[in-house]
C-alpha positions as CSV (number, residue, x, y, z in Angstrom):
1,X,-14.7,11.7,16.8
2,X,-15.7,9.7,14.3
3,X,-14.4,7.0,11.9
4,X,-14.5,4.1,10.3
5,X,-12.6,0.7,9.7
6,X,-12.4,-0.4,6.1
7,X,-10.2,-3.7,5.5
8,X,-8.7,-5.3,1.8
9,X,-7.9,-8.4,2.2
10,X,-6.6,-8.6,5.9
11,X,-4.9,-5.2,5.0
12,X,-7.0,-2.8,7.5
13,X,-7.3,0.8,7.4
14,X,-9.1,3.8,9.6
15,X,-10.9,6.3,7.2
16,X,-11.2,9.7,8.7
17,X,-12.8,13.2,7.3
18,X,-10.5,15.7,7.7
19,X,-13.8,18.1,7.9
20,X,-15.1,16.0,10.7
21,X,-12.1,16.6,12.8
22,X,-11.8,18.4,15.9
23,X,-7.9,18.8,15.8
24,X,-5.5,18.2,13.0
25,X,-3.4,15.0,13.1
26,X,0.0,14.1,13.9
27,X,2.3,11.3,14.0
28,X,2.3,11.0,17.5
29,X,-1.6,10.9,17.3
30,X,-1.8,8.2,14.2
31,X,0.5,6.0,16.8
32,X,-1.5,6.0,19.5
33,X,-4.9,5.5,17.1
34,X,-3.3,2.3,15.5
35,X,-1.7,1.3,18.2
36,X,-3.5,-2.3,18.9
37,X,-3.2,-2.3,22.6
38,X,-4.3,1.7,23.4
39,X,-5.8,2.6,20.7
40,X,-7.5,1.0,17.9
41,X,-5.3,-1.2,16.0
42,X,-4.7,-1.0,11.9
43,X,-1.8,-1.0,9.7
44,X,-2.5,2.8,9.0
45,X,-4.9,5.3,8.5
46,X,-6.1,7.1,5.5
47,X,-7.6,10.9,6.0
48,X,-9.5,12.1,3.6
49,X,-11.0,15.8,2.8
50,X,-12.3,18.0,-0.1
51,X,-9.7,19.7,-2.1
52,X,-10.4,23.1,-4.4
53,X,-9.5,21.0,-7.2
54,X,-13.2,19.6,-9.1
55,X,-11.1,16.8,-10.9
56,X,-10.7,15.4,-8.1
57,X,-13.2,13.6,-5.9
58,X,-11.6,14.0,-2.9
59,X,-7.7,14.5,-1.5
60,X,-5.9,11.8,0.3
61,X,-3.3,11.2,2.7
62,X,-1.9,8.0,4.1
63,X,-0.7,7.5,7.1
64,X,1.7,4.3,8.5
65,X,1.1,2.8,11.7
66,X,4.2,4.4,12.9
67,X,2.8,7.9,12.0
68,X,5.0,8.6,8.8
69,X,2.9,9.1,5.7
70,X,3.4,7.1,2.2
71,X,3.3,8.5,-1.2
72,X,0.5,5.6,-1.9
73,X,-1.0,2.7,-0.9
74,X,-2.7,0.3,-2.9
75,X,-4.9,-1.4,-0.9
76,X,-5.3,2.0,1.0
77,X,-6.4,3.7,-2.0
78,X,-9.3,1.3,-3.0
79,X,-10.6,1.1,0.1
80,X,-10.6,4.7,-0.1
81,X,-12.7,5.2,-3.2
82,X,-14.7,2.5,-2.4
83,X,-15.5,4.4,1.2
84,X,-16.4,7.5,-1.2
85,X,-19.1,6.0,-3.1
86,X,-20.5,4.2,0.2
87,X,-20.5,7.5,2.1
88,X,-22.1,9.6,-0.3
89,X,-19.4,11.9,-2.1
90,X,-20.3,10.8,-5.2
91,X,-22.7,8.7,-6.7
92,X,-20.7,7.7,-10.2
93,X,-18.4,4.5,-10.6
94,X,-15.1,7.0,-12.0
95,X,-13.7,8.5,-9.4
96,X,-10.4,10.4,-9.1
97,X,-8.2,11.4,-6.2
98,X,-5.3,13.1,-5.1
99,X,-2.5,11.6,-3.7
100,X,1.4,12.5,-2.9
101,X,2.1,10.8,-5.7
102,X,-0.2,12.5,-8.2
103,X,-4.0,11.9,-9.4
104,X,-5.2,8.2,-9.4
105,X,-8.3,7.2,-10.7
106,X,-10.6,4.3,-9.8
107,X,-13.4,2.3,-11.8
108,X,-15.7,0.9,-8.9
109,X,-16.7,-2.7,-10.4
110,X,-18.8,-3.8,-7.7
111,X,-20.4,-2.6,-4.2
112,X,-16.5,-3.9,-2.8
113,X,-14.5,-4.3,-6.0
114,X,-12.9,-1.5,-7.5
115,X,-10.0,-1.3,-10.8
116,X,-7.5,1.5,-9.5
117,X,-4.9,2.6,-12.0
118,X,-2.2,3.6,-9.6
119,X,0.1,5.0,-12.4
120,X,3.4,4.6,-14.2
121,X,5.8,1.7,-12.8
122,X,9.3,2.8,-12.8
123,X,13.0,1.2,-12.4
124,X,14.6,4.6,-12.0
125,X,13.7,6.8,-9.3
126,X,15.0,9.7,-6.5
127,X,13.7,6.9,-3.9
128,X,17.0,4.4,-5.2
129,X,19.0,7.5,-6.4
130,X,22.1,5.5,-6.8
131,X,20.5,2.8,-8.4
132,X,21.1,1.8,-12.3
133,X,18.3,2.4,-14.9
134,X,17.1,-0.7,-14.7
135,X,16.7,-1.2,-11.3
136,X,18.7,-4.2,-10.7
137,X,20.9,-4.2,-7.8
138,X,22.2,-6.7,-5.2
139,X,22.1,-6.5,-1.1
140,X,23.9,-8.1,0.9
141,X,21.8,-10.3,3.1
142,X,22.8,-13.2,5.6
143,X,26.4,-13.0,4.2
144,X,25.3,-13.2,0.8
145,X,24.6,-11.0,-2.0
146,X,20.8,-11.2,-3.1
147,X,19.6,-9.3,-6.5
148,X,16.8,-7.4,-6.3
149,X,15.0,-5.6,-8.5
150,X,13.8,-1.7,-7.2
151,X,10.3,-0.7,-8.6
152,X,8.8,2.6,-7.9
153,X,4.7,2.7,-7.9
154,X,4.4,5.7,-6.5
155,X,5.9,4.4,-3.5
156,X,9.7,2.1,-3.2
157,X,9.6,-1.4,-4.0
158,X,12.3,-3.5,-3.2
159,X,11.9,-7.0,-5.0
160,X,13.6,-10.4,-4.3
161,X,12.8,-13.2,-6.4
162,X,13.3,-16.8,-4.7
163,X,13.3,-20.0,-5.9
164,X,10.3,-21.6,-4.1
165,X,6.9,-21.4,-2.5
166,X,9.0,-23.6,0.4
167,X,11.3,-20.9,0.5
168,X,9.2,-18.4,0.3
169,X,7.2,-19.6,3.4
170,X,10.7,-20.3,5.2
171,X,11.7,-16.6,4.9
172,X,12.2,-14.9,8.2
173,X,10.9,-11.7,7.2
174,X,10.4,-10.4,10.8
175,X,14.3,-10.2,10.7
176,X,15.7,-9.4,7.2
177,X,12.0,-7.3,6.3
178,X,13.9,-4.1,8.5
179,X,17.3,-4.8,7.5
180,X,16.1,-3.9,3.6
181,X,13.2,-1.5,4.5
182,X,16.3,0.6,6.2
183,X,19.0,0.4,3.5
184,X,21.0,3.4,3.2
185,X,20.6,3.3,-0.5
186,X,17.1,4.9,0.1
187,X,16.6,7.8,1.6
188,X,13.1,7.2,2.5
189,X,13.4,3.6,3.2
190,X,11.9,1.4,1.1
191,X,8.7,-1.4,0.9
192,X,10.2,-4.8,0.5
193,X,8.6,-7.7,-1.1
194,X,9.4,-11.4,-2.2
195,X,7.8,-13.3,-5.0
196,X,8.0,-16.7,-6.9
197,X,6.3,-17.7,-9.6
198,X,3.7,-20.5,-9.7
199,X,2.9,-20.4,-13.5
200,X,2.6,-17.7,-16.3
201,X,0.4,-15.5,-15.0
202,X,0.6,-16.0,-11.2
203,X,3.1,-15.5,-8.7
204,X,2.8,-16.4,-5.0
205,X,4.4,-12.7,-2.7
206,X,4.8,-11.8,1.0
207,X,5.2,-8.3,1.6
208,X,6.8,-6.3,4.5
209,X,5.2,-2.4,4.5
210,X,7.6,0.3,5.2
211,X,6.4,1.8,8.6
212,X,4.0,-1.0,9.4
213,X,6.0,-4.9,9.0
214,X,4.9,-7.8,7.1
215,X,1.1,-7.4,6.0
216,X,-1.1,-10.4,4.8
217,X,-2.1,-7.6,1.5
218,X,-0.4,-4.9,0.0
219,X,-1.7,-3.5,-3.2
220,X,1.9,-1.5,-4.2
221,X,3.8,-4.4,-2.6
222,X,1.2,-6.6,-5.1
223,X,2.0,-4.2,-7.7
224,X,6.2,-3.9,-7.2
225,X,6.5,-8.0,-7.2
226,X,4.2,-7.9,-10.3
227,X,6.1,-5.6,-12.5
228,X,9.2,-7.6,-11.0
229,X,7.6,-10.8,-12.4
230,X,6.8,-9.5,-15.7
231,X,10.4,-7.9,-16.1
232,X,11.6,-11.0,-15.8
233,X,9.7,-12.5,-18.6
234,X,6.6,-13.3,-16.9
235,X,3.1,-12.4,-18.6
236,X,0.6,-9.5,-17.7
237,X,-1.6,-9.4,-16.1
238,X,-0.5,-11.1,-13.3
239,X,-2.7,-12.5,-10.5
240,X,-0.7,-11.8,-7.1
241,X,-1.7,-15.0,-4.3
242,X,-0.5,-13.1,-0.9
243,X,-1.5,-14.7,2.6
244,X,-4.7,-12.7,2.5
245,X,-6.3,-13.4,-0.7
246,X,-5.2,-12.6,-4.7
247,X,-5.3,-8.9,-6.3
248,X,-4.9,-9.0,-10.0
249,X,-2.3,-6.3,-11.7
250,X,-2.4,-5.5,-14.8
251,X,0.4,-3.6,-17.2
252,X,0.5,-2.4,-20.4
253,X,4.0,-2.3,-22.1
254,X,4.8,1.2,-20.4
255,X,4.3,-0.8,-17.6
256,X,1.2,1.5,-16.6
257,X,-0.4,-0.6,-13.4
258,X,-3.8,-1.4,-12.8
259,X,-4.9,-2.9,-9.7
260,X,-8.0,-5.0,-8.9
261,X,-9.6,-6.3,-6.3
262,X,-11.9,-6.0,-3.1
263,X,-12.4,-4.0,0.1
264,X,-15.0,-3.5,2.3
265,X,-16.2,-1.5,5.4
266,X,-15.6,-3.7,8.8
267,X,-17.0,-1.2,11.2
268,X,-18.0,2.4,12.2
269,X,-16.4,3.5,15.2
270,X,-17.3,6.8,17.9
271,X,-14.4,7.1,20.0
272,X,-14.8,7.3,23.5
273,X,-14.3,10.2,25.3
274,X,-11.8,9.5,26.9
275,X,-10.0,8.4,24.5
276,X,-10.7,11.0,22.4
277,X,-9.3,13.2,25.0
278,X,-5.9,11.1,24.9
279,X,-5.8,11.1,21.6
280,X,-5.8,14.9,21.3
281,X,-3.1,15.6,23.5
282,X,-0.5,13.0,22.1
């Protein structure tokens, strides 16, 4: 089996080829690959194969470390397109794809930059079904009741403003990050990220992924706290400063979201046999 590690910003995915696989996959088997101490170690893994659909480049689906599968990922998704062109599907800079949350389409601005437009930001969504129109909610939190704002990118955002960079690096998100993610209010769970800003067009965000914890890049997380920041007067587009480096969103005024930045390939990777072997009867 082969396969290959691709990483945006400290955000690391495995790429597979569905074509090139011997079995299909399954959560138990996305575990036990991501798992850091039998397996491989990533925050997920992205499998990719050719559709019967030629507007499309390829078809996509994302996988979380814990072997549940997200409607997109950000960070995930340029690193997909960008493994496209560097593998040979294509040889043009427009690429398309197919995701569970419709057809995205990349620009590829560099060997390891890309511009992905991810799609139509929304406050209102069946992944917050009780939630208003605009979004806005509270939580309660630590015996206190915390507004948030829910954005949908394809995937849930849950957004918490805070005061501070200090309180922003004081947050133990290890703790409340699951508490959120888990809410009853959605029915999928929910990604969870906190922002502050640092000046008009830059905000400083942690992120904690649904089905993965608290990653040092997430390109919807990036994208949820950006739309957050701008609905709260702030100015597109909005450079995004997470532990692992700065993506750049950018919105129009129907809050359609680009997303920019880098990804690369880290490795390629022939499993073992044996563990091959182990990883076909999880």
């Amino acid at each position: 089996m082969e396969l290959e590690r691709w990483q945006a910003l400290g955000n690391e995915y495995l790429i597979v080829e569905r074509e090139r696989l011997r079995f299909a996959l399954t959560a138990a088997k996305v575990r036990l690959l991501c798992d850091e101490h039998n397996g491989l170690g990533a925050d997920g893994l992205l499998e990719i194969w050719h559709g019967e659909d030629d507007a499309v480049s390829a078809e996509l689906t994302i996988w979380n470390a814990d072997g549940s599968q997200a409607e997109l990922s950000g960070n995930g998704s340029r690193q997909a397109f960008l493994y496209l062109r560097a593998s040979g599907w294509s040889d043009s800079n427009s690429l398309a794809m197919r995701t569970p949350a419709g057809v995205i389409t990349a620009e590829l601005t560099g060997p390891d930059t890309a511009t992905v437009a991810i799609g139509q930001a929304r406050t209102a969504s069946d992944q917050f079904p009780a939630g208003p129109a605009d979004g806005r909610a509270q939580m309660r939190i630590d015996d206190r009741e915390q507004p948030f704002q829910f954005v949908s990118v394809g995937n849930p955002q849950c957004v918490f403003e805070v005061e501070s960079v200090d309180q922003l690096d004081s947050l133990a998100i290890e703790t409340i990050g699951p508490q959120v993610e888990s809410d009853a209010r959605f029915p999928a769970r929910t990604n969870v990220s906190w922002w502050t800003q640092l000046d008009d067009h830059r905000i400083r965000a942690r992120i904690f992924e649904r089905g993965v914890g608290e990653t040092a890049s997430s390109g919807t997380g990036a994208s949820g706290a950006a739309v957050a920041s701008v609905l709260a007067g702030g100015s597109s587009p909005v450079t995004v400063v997470l532990d692992g480096g700065e993506l750049v969103v950018a919105l129009d005024t129907d809050l359609n979201v680009e997303l920019s930045g880098s990804a690369n390939r880290v490795e390629q990777i022939r499993l073992s046999a044996e563990l091959e072997e182990e990883v076909r009867d999880a």
